[in-house]
N, C-alpha and C positions, 0 to 999 in steps of 0.2 A: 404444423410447426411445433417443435418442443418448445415445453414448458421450461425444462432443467437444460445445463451445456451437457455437452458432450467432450467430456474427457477422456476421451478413448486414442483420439490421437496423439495424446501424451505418454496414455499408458490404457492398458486396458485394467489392471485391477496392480495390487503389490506382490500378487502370485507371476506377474505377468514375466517372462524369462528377461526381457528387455529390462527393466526395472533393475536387478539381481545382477544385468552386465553393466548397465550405468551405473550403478554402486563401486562394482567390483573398479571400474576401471578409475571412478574418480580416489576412490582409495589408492592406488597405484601411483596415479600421479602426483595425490599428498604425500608418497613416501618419495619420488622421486623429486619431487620439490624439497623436502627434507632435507636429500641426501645434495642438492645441489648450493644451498645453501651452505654447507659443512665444508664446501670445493670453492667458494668465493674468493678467496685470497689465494689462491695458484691460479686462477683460470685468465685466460685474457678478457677481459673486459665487457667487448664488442660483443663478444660471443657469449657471456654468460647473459649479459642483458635481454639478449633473443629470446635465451631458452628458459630464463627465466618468465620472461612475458608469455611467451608460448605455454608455459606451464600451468600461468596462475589464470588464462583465458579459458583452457581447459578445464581445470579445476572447478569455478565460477559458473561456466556455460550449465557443467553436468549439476553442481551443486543447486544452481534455480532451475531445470528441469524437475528434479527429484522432487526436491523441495514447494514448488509449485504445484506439484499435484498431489501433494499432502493436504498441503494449505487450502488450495482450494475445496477439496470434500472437506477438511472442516470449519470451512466458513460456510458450504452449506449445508451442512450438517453438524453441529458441535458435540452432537454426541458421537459419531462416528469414533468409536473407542480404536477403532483399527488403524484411522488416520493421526489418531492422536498417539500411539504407540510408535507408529513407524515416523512419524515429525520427531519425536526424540531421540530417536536413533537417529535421522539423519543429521540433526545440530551436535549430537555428539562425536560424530567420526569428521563432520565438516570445521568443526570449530579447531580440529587437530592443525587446519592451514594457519592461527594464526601465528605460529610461533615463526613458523621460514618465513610467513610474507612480512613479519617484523624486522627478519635480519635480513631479509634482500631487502626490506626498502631501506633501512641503516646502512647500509654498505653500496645501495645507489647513489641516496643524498649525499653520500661523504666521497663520490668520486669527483676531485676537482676538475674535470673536463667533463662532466656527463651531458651537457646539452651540446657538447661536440660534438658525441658520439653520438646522440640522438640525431645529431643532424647529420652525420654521415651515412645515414645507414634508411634506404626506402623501407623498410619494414617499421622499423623503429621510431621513424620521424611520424606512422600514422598514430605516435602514442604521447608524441610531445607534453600536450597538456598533463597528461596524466602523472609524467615524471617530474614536470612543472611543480607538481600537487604534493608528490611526494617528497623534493624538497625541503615544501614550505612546511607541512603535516609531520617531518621526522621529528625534530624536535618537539611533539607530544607522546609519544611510542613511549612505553612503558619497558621496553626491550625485551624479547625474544620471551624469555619465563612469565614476564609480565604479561606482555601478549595474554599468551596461551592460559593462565590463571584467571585472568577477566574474561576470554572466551566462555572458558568451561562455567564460572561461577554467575554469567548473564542465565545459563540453562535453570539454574535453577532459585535465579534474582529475579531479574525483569522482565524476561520470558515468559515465565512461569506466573507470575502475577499476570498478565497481559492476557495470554490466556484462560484465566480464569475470569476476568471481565468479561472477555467477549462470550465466554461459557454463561457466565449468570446473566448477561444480558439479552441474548439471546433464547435463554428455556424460560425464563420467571414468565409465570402463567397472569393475565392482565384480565380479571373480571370487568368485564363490559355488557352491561346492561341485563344479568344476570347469565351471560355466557363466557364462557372461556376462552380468549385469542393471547395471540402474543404482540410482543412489543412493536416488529416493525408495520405488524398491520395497522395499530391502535394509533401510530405517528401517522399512518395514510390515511386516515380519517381528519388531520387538521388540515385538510384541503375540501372537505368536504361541504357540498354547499346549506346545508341543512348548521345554521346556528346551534341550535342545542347539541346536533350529533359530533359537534365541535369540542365544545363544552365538555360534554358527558366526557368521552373520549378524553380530553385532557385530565382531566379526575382519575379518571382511572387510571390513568398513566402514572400521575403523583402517586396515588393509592398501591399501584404494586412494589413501588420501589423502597418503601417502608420494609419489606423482608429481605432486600439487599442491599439498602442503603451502607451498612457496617463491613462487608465484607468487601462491596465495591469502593469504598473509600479507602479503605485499608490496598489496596490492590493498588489504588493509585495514588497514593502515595508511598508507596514502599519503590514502583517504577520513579518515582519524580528525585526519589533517597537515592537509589542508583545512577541515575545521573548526575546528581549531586557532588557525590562520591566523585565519580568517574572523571567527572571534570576538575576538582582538585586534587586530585592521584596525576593528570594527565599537565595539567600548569594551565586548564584555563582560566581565566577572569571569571569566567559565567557559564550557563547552556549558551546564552545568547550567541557570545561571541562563539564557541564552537558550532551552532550552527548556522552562525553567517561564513566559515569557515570552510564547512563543509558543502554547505550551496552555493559558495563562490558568489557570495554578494557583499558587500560592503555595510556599514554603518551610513554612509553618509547617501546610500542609495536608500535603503531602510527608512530612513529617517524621511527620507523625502515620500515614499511611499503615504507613511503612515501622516504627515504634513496633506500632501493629498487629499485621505481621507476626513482629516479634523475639519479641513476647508470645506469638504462637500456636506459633511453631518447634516448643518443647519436644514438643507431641500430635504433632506433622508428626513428630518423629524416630521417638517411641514407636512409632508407626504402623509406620517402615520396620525397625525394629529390629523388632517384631512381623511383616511381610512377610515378613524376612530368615529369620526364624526358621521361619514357615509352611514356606518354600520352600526349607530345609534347609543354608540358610548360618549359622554361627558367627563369622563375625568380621564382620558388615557385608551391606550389601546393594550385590552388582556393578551396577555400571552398566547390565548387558545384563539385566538383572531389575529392574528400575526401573521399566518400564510392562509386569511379567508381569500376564496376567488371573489372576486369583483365583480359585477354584473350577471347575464345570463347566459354560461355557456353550458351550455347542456349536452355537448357531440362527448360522446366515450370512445374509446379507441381500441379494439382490440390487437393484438400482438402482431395478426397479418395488418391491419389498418394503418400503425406505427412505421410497421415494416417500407410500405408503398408509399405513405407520405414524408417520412425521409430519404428514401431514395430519389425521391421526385424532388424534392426540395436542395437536397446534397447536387443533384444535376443540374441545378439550374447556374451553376458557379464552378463546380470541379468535380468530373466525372469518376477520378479517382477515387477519392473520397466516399461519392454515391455509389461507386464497385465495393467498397472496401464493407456498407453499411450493411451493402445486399450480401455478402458473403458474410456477415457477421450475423447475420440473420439465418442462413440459408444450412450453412455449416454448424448450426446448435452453440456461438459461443457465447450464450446469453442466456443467463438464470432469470427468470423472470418474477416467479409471483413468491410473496412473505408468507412463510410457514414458520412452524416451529422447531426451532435449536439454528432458522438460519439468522445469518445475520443480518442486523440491523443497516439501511442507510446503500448506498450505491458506490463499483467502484471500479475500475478496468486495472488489470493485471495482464502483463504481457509473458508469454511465453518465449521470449526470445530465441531460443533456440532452431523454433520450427517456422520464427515468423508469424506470429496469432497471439491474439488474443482473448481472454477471458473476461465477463460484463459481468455482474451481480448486480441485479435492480429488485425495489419491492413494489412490481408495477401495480397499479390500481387502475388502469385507463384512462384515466386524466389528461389533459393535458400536458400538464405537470410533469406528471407521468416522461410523456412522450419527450419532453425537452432535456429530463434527466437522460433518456436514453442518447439522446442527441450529446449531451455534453459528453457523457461515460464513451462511447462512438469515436468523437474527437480525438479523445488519450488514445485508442486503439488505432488511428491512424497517422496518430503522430508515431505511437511506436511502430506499426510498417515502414513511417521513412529512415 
């Protein structure tokens, strides 16, 4: 079984001729989205809105292709100098969409029968929600220059910061017990059932972040300043309300969420003040004991092991699912073990295009382990349906 995915099915490397046509062609249809925008006010209606949709689906499909298989080798590799060269290139030719998609969605919103025509038309009614959205979201649009000025200058604002977190997070070298590891190994050790190797591990974790404390603070905060910005350039209240906004969720849903949680706190503490107490603290429960295992489990699981018991377990409820677990397995699309320059933490990324998905995990054989693969799994089958 690999250790690494296989990203061959997306592309084989950026020499690869497919890459070079998928370029070529998404460029093509950003000028022909361009140029369809500049035809909005002569064209009839019905018909622009097709080809317009048709265009920016296009546009989209090839731009997370490309883009996803940047992104992926440099998340697992951040030094990947090649990946990171060709990711700039691709946000700078892609960002060129948003100046049209600002003036067709301004010139959808301002059609007084638009959900007529959405409703006449079978193609176009499977997009209703969307022009729903667009609607509501026009009245933020910064207009067509504007657009396109925040596109480009995100490349080199909160991009550009974002990546360089996950860059120093990912290589700063984590002295542990007089060896050299990296970060998301050092985090897989606070499952470890051994107390002190919990401990230590947590130390040295504080300990490396002293040589990037200043740069990674700086990083994010300068992302948090762009949004800032972004939202009063754009007329929102807050991030908040723009990203209740954009998730299509409410305040008064939110709210009740987070009422929820307040209500349950109380058992969540009992619990860790009962943990704290199991595991021979009196005044509280350390941080570096926060995800101790409990009891004796001593079963380790290796990647074929993982593999068998969640297929078996996925079957015992929806067969689908446990097809989908074994082909995620079977097919390499599962990064498995923490190294250095990858990243930190777990996460599924869908390739849309081809139908597949991509898993990044920093397995350690755990249990743990095995349930993250299970939840990350999930996201990969929710994006199959």
């Amino acid at each position: 079984m690999n250790d690494v995915w296989n990203l061959d099915t997306i592309y084989k490397s950026f020499d690869d001729p497919a890459f070079e046509s998928d370029l070529t062609a998404g460029k093509e249809k950003i000028d022909s989205f361009a140029e369809l925008t500049k035809q909005l006010a002569c064209m009839e209606p019905l018909a622009a809105l097709k080809e317009g949709i048709s265009l920016q689906e296009g546009i989209h499909g090839l731009a997370q292709k490309l883009s996803m298989y940047a992104s992926l080798r440099q998340f697992a590799d951040s030094r990947d100098t090649e990946a990171q060269s060709h990711m700039g290139r691709l946000m700078g030719i892609f960002s060129a969409v948003a100046a049209p998609e600002a003036a067709f969605q301004e010139w959808a919103a301002a059609l007084p029968n638009l959900m007529e025509l959405v409703e006449s038309d079978e193609k176009l009614l499977q997009y209703r929600f969307l022009f729903s959205k667009m609607q509501d979201s026009s009245r933020y649009l910064l207009g067509s220059r504007g657009e396109e000025i925040m596109a480009k200058m995100q490349l080199s604002g909160g991009n550009a910061w974002a990546d360089l977190h996950t860059y120093l997070t990912s290589t700063v070298p984590v002295n542990y017990r007089g060896t050299i590891t990296n970060l998301p190994a050092i985090r897989n050790l606070a499952f470890d059932p051994d107390p002190q190797v919990r401990k230590d591990a947590f130390t040295a974790e504080l300990a490396c972040y002293e040589g990037i404390k200043e740069p990674v603070a700086y990083a994010l905060n300068s992302i948090k300043l762009e949004t800032l910005s972004d939202c009063q350039l754009r007329g929102y209240a807050s991030p908040l309300e723009r990203t209740l906004k954009e998730s299509d969720v409410s305040r008064e849903t939110l709210d009740a969420m987070l009422g929820a949680i307040d209500e349950y706190l109380p058992h969540f503490w009992r619990y860790l003040k009962a943990k704290a107490k199991a595991l021979g603290h009196e005044n509280g429960l350390p941080w570096y004991d926060l995800a101790a295992p409990m009891g004796k489990a001593s079963t380790r699981f290796t990647t074929e092991d993982a593999r068998n018991y969640l297929v078996e377990q996925f079957a015992s409820f929806d067969q689908d699912l446990s097809d989908l677990v074994a082909r995620a397995f079977d097919e390499a699309w599962i990064d498995f073990y923490p190294r250095d320059g990858k990243s930190g933490g777990a996460f599924c990324e869908a390739v849309q295009c081809m139908s597949e998905s991509r898993v990044l995990t920093n397995f350690d054989g755990t249990f743990s382990a095995v349930s993250t693969l299970a939840h990350e799994l999930g996201h990969a089958f929710h994006n199959q349906c």
